[in-house]
N, C-alpha and C positions, 0 to 999 in steps of 0.2 A: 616369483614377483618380489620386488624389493618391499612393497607395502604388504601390510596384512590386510586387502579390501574389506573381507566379510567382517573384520573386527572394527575397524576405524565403522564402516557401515552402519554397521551394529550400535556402537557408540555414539555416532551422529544421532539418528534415531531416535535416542534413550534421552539424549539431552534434550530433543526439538520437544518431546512429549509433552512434558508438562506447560508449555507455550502453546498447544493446539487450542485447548478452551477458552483460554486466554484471548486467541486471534479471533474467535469465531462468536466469541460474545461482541468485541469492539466494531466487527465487520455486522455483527448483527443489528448494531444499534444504531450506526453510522451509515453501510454502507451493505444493505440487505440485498442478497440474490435470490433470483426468481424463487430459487427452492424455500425461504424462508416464508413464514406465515406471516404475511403482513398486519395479518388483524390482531397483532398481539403487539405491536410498534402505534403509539401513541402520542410520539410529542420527536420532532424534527430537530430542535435545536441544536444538537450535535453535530448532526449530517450537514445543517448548514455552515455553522461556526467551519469543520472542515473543508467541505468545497470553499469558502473563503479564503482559509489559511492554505490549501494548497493551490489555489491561484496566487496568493500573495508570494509564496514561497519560489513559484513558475516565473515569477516576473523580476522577483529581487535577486536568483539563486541564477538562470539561466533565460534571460530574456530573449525570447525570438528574433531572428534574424538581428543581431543586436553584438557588437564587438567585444564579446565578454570575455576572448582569452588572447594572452598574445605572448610569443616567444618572445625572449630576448639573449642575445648571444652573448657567451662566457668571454669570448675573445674576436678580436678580428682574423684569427685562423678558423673559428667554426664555422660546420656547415650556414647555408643560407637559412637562418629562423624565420626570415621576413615570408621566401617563400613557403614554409613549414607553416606556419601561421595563416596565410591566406588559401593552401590548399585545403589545411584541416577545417577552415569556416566551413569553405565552399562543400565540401562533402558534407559538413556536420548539417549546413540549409538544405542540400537535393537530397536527404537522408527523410527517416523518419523517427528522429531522436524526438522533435518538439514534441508529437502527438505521442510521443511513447512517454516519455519523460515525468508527462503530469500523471500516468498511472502508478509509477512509481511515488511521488511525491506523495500519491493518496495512503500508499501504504505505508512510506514512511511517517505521517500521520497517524494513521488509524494502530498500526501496527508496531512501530518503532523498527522499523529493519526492511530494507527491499534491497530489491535484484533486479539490475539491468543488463541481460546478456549483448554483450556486440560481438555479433558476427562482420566476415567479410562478406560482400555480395561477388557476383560474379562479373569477371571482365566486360566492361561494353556496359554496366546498370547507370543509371545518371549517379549514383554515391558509392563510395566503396563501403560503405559503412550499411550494416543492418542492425536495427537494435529488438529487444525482443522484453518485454516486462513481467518477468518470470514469477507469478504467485509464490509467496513465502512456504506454505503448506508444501510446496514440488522440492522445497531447498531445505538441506541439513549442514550444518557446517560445523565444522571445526577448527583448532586454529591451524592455518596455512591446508586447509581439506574443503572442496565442495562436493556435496552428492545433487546432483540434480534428478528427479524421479520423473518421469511420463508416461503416459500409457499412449500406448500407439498401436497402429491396427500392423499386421506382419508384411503389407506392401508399401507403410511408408518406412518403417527399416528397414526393409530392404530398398530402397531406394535414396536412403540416406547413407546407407551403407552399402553399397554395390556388391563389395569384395565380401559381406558377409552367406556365410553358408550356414541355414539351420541346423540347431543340433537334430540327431536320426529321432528325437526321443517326440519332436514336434515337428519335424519336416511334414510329414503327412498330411497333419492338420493341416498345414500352412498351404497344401495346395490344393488342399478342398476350399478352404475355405481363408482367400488372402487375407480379408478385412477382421479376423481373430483377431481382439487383444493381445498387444501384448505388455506386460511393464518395464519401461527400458528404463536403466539408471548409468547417468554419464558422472564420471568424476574426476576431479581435477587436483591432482595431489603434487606438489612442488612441480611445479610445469608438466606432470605425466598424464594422459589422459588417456581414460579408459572406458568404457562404453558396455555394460554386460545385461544381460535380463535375470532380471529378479522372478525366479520360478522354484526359488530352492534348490538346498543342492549346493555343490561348491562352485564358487564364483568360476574359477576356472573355467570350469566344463560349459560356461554359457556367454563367454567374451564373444563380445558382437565386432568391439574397434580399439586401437591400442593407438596411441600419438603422441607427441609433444606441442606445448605450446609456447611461446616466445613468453606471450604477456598475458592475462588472465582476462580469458572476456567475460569472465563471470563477477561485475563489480557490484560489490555487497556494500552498501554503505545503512549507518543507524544515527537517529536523531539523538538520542543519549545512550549509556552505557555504564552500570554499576557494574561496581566490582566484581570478577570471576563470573560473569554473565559476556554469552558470547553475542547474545541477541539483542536487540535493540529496546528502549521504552520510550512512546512516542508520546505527545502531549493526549491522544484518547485511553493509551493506555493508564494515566495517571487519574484522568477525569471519568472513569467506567463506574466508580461507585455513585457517582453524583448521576449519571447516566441513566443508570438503571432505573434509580431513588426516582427520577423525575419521570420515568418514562411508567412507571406503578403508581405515582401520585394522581397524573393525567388518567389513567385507564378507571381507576376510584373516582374521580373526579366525575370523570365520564357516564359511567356507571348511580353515580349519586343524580347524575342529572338526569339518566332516563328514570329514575324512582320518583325525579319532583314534577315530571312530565307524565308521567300514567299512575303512577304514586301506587301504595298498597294497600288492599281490600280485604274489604273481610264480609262473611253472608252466613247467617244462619242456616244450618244444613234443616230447612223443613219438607225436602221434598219437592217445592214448587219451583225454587229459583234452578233453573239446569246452569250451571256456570261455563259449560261448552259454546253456549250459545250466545253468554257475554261476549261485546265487540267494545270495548273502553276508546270511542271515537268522538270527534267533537259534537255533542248536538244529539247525539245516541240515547233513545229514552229505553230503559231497562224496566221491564215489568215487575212488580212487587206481591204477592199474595196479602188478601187486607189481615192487617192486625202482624203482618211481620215486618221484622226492619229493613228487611231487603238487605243491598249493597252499600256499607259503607268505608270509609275509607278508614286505612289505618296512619295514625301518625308515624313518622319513619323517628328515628334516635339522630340519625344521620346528619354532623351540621359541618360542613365541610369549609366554613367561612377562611378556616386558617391555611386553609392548601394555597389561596392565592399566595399571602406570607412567602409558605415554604417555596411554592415551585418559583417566585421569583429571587429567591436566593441561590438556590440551586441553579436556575437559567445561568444568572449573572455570572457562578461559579465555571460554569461548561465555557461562557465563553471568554472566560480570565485565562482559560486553562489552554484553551484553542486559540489565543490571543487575538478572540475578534474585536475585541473594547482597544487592544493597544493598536492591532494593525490598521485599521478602520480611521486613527489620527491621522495615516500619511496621505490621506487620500482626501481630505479638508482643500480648498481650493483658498488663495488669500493668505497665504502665509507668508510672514517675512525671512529672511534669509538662515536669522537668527532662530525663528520659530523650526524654523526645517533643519538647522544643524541641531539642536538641542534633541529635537523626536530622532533623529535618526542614532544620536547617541545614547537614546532610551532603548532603541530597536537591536542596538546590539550587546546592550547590556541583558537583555534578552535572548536574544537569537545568538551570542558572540563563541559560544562553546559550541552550538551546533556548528554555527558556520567553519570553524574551524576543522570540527569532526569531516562535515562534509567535504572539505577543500580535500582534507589529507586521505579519505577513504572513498571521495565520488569524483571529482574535477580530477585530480590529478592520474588516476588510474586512467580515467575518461581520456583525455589526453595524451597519455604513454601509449594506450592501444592503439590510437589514432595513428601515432607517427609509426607508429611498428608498422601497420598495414601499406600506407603509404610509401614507407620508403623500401618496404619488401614488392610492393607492384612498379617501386622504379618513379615513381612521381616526386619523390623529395628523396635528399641524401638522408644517410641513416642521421639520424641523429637524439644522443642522448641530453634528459631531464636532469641529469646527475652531473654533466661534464663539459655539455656543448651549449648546452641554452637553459634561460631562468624560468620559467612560467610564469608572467605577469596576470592572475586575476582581477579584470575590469568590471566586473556586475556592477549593479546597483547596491549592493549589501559589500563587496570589497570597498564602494565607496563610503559609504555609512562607516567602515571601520576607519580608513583614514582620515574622516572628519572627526569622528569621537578623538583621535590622536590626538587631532592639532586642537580640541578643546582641553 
C-alpha cells in the first residue's frame, strides 16, 4: 500500500483524543442526549443563545431555497456556467442539504469543527446529491487524511459493499448471525479510498473496499483555528468555563431555595418525638411531649443574595460569546438604510474570519463536488473552479462584506 493505514490511523486517533472531553462536556451543556442525566443541567442559556446563533448562521451562511451561489465564466470559450449554476441549485433544493446543513451548523458552534459527507444518489432520485452530517467523535483527521469510524451490523456491509467477502476468521459468525456488529473505518487519503474493519490485526488482512475519488465528499470545515491545532474552536468551546460556572451557580441556587422552603430542623432526641413520622407540610401540627422543645427550626448560614449579581454576568457573558446581544440587532424592524449598513459592518467584523474560513473550506469544496457529480452523470459540461468559471457567493453575509467595503 502506498500509505502506511495503521500508522497515519493510529496517529489520527491520538490527536482526536484529547478533544473528546472537550466535545462532550460542550455537547453536554448545550446540546444533551437522551443518555445524559438531565437532572444535573440547570440553567439553558447556552443551548438557547446556540439554537439562535445557528439559525442566524442557517440564514446568513446558506439561506433556503434562496440564490446564494452563482458561476460566472473565465472566458467566452468556457463551458456553459449559467447552466452549471441553475443545475447545481436545482439539485442542491430536491436534495436534503437544508435540513442536514443546520446539524452541521450546531456542531460547528458547540464544537468548533463539523463534517458534511455528500454523497451521489442513484439515477432516477429527484437530486443527485445526498448529504449525510457525520458526528465529529466518528471523524479523525489529519492534514490531507480522513478516517471515518462506524459500527455497522455485517448485512448492511455487506450490502454496501457487495464485492466484499468476509475474512474465514469471521465468516461464520456472520452467517449465524448477520446483524453482528461490526466496526467499519473508511478513509480518504489524497483521493484513495479505502474501507477496512477495525478488529485488530493488520489492516490488510481485513480491507473491505479500495477506490478513488475525484473530489472529497468528506467536507470538514471549522469556525476558528489556532495554530498547529487541526480541529476547530467554536464560540461554545471558548464560553464552556462561564457555562459550567452558571450551570453550579443555578443548581446552589436551587438547592438554597429548597432549604428556605422546608428550611432545617432540629429536635431533642427525648424518646417521644419519632422524626420518621415528621411530614414538614403546610398546616401540619407535629405533636410535642410537655416540657420538651419539640421541633424547631435551624437558621441556615446560607445567603445567596449575590448569585443573582453573579449568574447575570456570567448569562450576559454566554451570550456575547454566542453572539445573541449582537445578532439579535439585525432583526430590529424600522431601521434606516444607514442603520442596517453600519450593523452589518459590525456583523462582519465579527463573523468576517469565520466567513471567510467557511467560504474556503465549506462553500467552495460544497460546490467543486457538485459540478464533479453533475458533469460525471452527463447533465453539465465538465467544468473547472480553477480555469473555467469564478464562484460568485451571493448570501446574505457576502452581502454584509461588500457593504462593510463600500463603507
Amino acid at each position: 500500500m502506498k500509505h502506511n493505514l495503521q500508522q497515519m490511523y493510529r496517529r489520527a486517533l491520538d490527536i482526536r483524543a484529547p478533544w473528546l472531553n472537550r466535545w462532550d462536556s460542550a455537547l453536554r451543556y448545550t446540546c444533551p442526549t437522551a443518555d445524559d442525566d438531565a437532572a444535573t443541567l440547570f440553567d439553558a442559556t447556552a443551548a438557547d443563545a446556540v439554537d439562535n446563533l445557528a439559525a442566524s448562521i442557517y440564514s446568513l451562511l446558506t439561506p433556503p431555497e434562496s440564490l446564494w451561489i452563482s458561476l460566472i465564466p473565465e472566458s467566452p470559450e468556457s463551458p456553459n456556467s449559467e447552466l452549471a449554476t441553475l443545475a447545481l441549485r436545482a439539485n442542491l433544493n430536491d436534495s436534503n442539504f437544508y435540513t442536514t446543513i443546520h446539524q452541521c451548523y450546531m456542531d460547528l458552534i458547540i464544537l468548533g469543527t463539523a463534517c458534511l459527507f455528500m454523497s451521489e444518489n442513484p439515477i432516477g432520485s429527484a437530486s443527485a446529491f445526498s448529504f449525510t452530517a457525520i458526528p465529529m467523535r466518528d471523524i479523525a483527521i489529519l492534514n490531507g487524511a480522513v478516517f471515518h469510524t462506524a459500527t455497522m451490523s455485517a448485512r448492511e456491509v455487506m450490502e454496501k459493499y457487495p464485492s466484499w467477502t468476509p475474512p474465514s476468521d469471521i465468516r461464520d459468525q456472520i452467517k449465524q448471525d448477520p446483524e453482528m456488529p461490526l466496526r467499519l473505518v473508511q478513509s480518504l487519503i489524497d483521493s484513495e479510498f479505502t474501507a477496512w474493519l477495525d478488529v485488530g490485526g493488520n489492516i490488510e488482512n481485513n480491507i473491505v473496499a479500495t477506490g478513488r475519488f475525484e473530489t472529497n465528499p468528506y467536507i470538514i470545515f471549522r469556525w476558528s483555528v489556532a495554530s498547529g491545532e487541526l480541529y476547530g474552536r467554536g464560540p461554545v468551546l471558548r464560553a464552556l468555563p462561564d457555562i459550567k460556572t452558571v450551570n453550579k451557580v443555578v443548581e446552589l441556587v436551587l438547592k438554597n431555595a429548597t432549604i428556605a422552603v422546608s428550611g432545617i430542623w432540629q429536635a431533642d432526641d427525648d424518646g417521644v418525638i419519632n422524626l420518621s413520622n415528621i411530614n414538614l407540610t403546610p398546616g401540619a401540627i407535629i405533636p410535642k411531649a410537655v416540657g420538651s422543645s419539640g421541633l424547631t427550626p435551624l437558621a441556615s448560614g446560607a445567603d445567596f443574595d449575590v448569585s443573582q449579581i453573579i449568574l447575570k454576568d456570567l448569562r450576559d457573558r454566554i451570550r456575547h460569546a454566542l453572539l445573541a446581544d449582537r445578532l439579535g440587532l439585525l432583526s430590529e424592524k424600522e431601521m434606516t438604510a444607514t442603520e442596517i449598513m453600519a450593523r452589518n459592518a459590525d456583523m462582519m467584523r465579527i463573523l468576517g474570519a469565520t466567513y471567510g474560513r467557511l467560504l474556503h473550506e465549506f462553500i467552495r469544496p460544497l460546490v467543486e463536488r457538485g459540478l464533479q457529480i453533475l458533469s460525471r452523470r452527463g447533465v453539465i459540461d465538465k467544468i473547472s473552479l480553477h480555469s473555467d468559471a469564478e464562484l460568485k457567493y451571493i448570501a446574505p453575509i457576502a452581502k454584509m462584506a461588500l457593504e462593510e467595503t463600500i463603507i
